[in-house]
Structures are given as structure tokens and as C-alpha cells.
C-alpha positions as CSV (number, residue, x, y, z in Angstrom):
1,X,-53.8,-9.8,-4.0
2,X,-52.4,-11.3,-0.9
3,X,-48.5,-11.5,-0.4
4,X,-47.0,-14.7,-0.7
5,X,-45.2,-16.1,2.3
6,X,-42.0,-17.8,1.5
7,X,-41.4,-21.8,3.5
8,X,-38.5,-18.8,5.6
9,X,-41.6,-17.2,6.6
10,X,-40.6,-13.6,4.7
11,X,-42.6,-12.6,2.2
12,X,-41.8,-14.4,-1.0
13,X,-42.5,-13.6,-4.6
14,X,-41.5,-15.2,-7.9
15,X,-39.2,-13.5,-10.7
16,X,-42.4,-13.4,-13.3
17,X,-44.5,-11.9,-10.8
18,X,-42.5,-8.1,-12.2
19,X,-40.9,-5.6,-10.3
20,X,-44.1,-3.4,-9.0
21,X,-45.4,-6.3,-7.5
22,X,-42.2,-7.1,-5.6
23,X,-41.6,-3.2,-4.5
24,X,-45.2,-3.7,-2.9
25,X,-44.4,-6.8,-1.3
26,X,-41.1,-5.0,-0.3
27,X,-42.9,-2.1,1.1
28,X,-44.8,-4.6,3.4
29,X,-42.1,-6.5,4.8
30,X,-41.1,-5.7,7.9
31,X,-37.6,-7.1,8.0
32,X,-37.2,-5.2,4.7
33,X,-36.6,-8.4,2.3
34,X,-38.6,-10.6,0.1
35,X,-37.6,-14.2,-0.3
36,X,-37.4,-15.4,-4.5
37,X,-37.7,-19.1,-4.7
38,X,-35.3,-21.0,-6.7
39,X,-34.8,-24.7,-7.9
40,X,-31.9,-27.0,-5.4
41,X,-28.3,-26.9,-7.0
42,X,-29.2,-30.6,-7.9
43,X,-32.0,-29.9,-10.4
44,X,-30.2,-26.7,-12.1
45,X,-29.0,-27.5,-15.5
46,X,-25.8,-25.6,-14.8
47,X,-25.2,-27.6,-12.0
48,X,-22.1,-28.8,-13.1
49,X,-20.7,-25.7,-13.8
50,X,-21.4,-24.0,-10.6
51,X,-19.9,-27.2,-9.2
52,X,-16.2,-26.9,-11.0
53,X,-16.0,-23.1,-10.0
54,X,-16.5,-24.0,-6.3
55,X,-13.7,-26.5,-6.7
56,X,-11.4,-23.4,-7.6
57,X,-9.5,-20.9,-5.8
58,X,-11.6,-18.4,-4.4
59,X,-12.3,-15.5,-6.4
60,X,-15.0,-12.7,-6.6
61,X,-15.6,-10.7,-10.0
62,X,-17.2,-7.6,-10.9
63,X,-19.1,-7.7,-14.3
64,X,-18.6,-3.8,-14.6
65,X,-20.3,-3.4,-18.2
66,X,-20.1,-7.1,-19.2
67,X,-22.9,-8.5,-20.2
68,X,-24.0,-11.4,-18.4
69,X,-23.2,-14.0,-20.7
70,X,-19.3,-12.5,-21.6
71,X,-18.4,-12.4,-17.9
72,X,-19.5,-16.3,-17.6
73,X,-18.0,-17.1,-20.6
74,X,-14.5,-14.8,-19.3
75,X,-14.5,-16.8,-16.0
76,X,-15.4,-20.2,-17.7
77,X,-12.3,-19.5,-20.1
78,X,-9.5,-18.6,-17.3
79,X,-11.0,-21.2,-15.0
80,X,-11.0,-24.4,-17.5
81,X,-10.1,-23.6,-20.7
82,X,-11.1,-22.1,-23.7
83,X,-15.1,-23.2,-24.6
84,X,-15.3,-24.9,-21.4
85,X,-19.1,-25.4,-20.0
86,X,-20.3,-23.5,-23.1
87,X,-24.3,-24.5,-22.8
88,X,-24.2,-24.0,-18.9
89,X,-22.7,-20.8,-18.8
90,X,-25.4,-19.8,-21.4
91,X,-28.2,-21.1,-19.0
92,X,-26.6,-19.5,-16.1
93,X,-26.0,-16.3,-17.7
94,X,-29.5,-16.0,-19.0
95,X,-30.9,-16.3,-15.8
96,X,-28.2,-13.9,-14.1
97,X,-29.6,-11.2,-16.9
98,X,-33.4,-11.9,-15.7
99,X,-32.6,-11.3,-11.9
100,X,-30.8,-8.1,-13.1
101,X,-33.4,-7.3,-15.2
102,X,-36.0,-7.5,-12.1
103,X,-33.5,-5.9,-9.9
104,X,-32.8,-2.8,-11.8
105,X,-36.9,-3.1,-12.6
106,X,-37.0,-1.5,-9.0
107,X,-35.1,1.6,-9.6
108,X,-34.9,1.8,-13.3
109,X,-31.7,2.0,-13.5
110,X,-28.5,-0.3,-14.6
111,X,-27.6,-2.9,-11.7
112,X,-24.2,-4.3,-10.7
113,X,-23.5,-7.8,-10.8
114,X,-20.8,-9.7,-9.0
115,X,-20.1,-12.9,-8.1
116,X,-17.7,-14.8,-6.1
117,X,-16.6,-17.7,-4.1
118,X,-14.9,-16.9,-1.2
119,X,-16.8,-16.5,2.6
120,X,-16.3,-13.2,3.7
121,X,-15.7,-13.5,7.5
122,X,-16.9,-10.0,8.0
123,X,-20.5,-11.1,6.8
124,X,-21.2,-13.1,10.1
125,X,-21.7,-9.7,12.0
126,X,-25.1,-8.1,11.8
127,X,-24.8,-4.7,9.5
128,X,-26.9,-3.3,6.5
129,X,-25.3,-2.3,3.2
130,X,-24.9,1.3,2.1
131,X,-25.1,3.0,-0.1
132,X,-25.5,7.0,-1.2
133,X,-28.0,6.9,-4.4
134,X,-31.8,7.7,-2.4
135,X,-33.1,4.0,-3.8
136,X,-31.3,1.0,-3.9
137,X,-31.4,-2.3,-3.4
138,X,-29.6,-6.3,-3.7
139,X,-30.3,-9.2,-4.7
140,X,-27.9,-11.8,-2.8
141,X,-28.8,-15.8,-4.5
142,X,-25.8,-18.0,-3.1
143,X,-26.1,-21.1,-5.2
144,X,-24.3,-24.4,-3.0
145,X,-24.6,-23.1,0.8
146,X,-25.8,-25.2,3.2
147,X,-27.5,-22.3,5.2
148,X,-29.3,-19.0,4.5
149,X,-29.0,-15.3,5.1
150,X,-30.5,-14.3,8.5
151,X,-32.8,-11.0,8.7
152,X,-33.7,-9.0,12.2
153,X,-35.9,-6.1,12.2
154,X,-34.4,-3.0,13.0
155,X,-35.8,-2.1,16.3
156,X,-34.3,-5.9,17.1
157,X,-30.8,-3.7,16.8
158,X,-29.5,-1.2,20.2
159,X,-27.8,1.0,18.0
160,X,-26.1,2.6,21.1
161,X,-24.1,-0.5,21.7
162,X,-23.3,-1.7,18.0
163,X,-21.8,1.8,17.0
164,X,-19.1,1.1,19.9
165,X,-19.2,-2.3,19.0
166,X,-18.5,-1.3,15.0
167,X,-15.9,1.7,15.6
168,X,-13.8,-1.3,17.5
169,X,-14.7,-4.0,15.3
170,X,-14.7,-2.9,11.7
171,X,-10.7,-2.0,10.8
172,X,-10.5,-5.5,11.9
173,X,-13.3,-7.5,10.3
174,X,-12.2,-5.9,7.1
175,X,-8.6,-7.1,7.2
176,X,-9.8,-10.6,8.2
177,X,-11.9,-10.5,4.9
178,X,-8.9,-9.7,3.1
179,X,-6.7,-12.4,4.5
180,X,-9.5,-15.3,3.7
181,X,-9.7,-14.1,0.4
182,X,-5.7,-14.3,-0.2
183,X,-4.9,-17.2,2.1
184,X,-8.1,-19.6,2.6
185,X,-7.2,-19.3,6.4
186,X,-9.9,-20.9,8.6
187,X,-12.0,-18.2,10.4
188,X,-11.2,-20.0,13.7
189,X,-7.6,-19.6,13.5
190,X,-7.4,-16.0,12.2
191,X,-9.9,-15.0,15.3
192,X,-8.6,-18.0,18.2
193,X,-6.6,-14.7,19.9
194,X,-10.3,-13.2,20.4
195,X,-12.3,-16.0,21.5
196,X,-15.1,-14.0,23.0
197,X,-15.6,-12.2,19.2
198,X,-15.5,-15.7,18.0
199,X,-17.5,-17.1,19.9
200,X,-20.5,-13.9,18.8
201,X,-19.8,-15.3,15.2
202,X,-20.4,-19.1,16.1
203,X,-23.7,-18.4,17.9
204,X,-24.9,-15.1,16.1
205,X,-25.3,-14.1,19.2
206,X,-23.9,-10.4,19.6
207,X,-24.0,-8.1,22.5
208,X,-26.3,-5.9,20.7
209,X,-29.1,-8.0,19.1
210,X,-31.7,-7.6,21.8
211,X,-34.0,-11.1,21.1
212,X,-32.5,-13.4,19.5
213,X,-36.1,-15.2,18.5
214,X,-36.2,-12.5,16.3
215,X,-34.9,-13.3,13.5
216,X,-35.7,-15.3,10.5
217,X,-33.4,-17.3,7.8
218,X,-33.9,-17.0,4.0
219,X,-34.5,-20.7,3.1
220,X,-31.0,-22.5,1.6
221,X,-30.6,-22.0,-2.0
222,X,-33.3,-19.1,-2.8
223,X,-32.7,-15.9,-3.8
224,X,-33.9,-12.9,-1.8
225,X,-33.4,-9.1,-2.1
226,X,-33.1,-6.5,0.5
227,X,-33.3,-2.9,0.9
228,X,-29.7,-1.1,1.3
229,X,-29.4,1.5,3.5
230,X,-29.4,4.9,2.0
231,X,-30.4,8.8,3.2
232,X,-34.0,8.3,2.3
233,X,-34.6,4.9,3.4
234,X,-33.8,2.4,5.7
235,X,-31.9,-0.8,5.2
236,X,-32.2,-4.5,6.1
237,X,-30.3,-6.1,8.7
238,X,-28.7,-9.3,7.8
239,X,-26.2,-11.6,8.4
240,X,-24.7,-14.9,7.1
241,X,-24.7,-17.8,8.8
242,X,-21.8,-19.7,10.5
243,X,-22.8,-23.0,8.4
244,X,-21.5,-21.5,5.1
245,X,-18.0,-21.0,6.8
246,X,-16.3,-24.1,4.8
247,X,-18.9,-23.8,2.3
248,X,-19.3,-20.7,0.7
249,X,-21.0,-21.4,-2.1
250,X,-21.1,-19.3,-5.7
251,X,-22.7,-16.6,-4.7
252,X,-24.4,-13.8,-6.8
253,X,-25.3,-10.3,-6.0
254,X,-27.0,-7.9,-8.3
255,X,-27.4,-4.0,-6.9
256,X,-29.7,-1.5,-8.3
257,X,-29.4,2.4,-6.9
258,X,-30.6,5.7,-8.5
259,X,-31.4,9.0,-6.8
């Protein structure tokens, strides 16, 4: 069977197509990912819902061992009130549990689940997740964000130059993550005493991405999932986009890893 080829131009596939089918297509993919499509935020039927938590103070959540459809119901509870959203955080949690079921289809193991809705300044810099199981991988499906993820094939990468760039970088990026997360605080004025940094963010445009016509955008609103970087295989370079800034969106990651 050929691989599908998502409107992004990765590799797409569909969440009843199973998880062998979407290791193979993962297998194939040069930029490591697979593109899932999903319906626009307008024609879900928990559109609503996803709506009122992106009118609330940012938050992100771990589901830990909750089940799907007690974590909603947890965050629905706290957010608006007891029984609030009831049918929509049904709908939302059942297809949370199918993605998860997929995703932990590719390792055979238990995935994590998180969610939140907050834009993690840090993300705008090229990097791969990590992590030390020998399989893993992430599902990232941001539901209300104007722009999607951007992928770059490795070799795309001079490592050389983002390790310095990294060693200097990363204290930093990480206490900027923290600081939108607690404050809100625009990205511009946290960063305006580094405008050349800035500036990398704005564009995407970093001293170590050799051709910047390499790289490709997961379409808005569909789901894709990625390898993670671990000691027996390589991850997927990504970043977000600069668009999603003032719009973060809901988003929802599901992880899988097993040695």
C-alpha cells in the first residue's frame, strides 16, 4: 500500500488505519513524523468546551493514572463548576483515550497524557525531545492554533554550532518558559534586552539551521506524532511557530516509551 501524503506534504495516516501501519509510515518518513488529520475546531462537537478552557488562565496538567475521561471531567469541575460541559468532555475524552490508545499501540506500553494552555516560549527553538526508554514517541494535536509545528530533517541541523548555541541558550529559555506560564508576559518583552535571540524566534531563522527551504509545517489543527530522541534511535526536529505566540491553543500530547 502506498503512504498517504498529508495537504503539509509529510506523510499522513488516519487513527483507524492501526498502529503497524503508522510505525511503517513512520519508518519511511524522513523528517521522522507522520501527519494525523483532524476535523477544524469549528466542526468538533466539543468545540465549546475547548473554547471556555482557552478563555482561562493558563494551565498545563498531567493525567498521571487518570483516565481520560476523570482528568476532563477534574479540569471541567475546577474550571466552571461542578457538571459543567458534561457531554463534551465525554466526547473529548473518548477521543483523547483513542489517540492514546494508538500511541502506546507503537510501543505497547502505557502512554502519558498532558494537556495545557499556555505557549511555551522555549518551543520556538529547533530541539528534539528526549527521552531514556530505547522506543518512544509523541503525539502533539494543538486544538485552536492558528499555525502548525515545523519539522527539519536532521542533516538540515550543524550540530557543531547548536550545542554552543544550546549550552548558552537553554538555562535561559527554560526560565522564560517558567515566567510565561506564571505571569502571561508577552515573549517580546521578556526577550526585548536580546533582540538578536528574538529576532531567531520571529523568523525561525537560527544560526544553525543550514536551508531554511527545508522544512515543512504540520497543517493547523491536525495531529501528528514524532519520534523522540532516545539511545537507539533518532529524534525529530521540530519547532513551533511564532503565529501561536498569543494563541496557544489547548494543546494535547500523548508519549509512549518502553525499552
Amino acid at each position: 500500500m502506498a503512504d498517504k501524503v498529508a495537504m503539509s506534504g509529510l506523510p499522513g495516516s488516519a487513527l483507524a488505519d492501526g498502529a503497524e501501519l503508522l510505525l511503517h509510515r513512520l519508518g519511511r518518513s524522513p523528517l521522522g513524523a507522520v501527519e494525523i488529520a483532524r476535523p477544524s475546531l469549528d466542526d468538533l462537537p466539543y468545540r465549546d468546551l475547548v473554547r471556555a478552557l482557552l478563555r482561562a488562565p493558563g494551565f498545563r496538567l498531567d493525567f498521571n493514572r487518570l483516565e481520560p475521561d476523570a482528568a476532563m471531567a477534574m479540569v471541567s469541575s475546577q474550571l466552571f463548576g461542578p457538571g459543567a460541559f458534561a457531554r463534551e468532555n465525554e466526547l473529548l475524552a473518548r477521543e483523547i483515550a483513542a489517540l492514546a490508545g494508538l500511541v502506546g499501540g507503537l510501543v505497547e506500553a502505557r502512554p502519558a497524557i498532558a494537556i495545557r494552555t499556555y505557549f511555551a516560549p522555549g518551543d520556538l527553538v529547533w530541539h528534539v525531545d528526549r527521552v531514556n526508554e530505547r522506543r518512544a514517541f509523541r503525539l502533539v494535536w494543538p486544538l485552536g492554533r492558528p499555525a502548525g509545528m515545523w519539522l527539519t530533517p536532521a542533516d538540515n541541523i550543524q550540530a557543531d554550532i547548536y550545542r554552543a548555541y544550546m549550552h548558552r541558550e537553554f538555562p535561559l529559555l527554560g526560565q522564560m518558559d517558567t515566567r510565561v506560564m506564571r505571569t502571561g508576559a508577552p515573549v517580546e518583552a521578556l526577550w526585548a534586552h536580546r533582540p538578536v535571540q528574538l529576532a531567531a524566534m520571529v523568523s525561525g531563522r537560527f544560526p544553525f539551521l543550514i536551508d531554511p527551504d527545508k522544512e515543512v509545517e504540520v497543517t493547523p489543527g491536525a495531529a501528528s506524532i514524532h519520534r523522540v530522541q532516545t539511545p537507539a534511535q533518532a529524534g525529530a526536529w521540530h519547532r513551533s511557530s511564532w503565529a501561536n505566540r498569543d494563541a496557544p491553543g489547548l494543546q494535547i500530547v500523548i508519549t509512549a516509551a518502553a525499552d
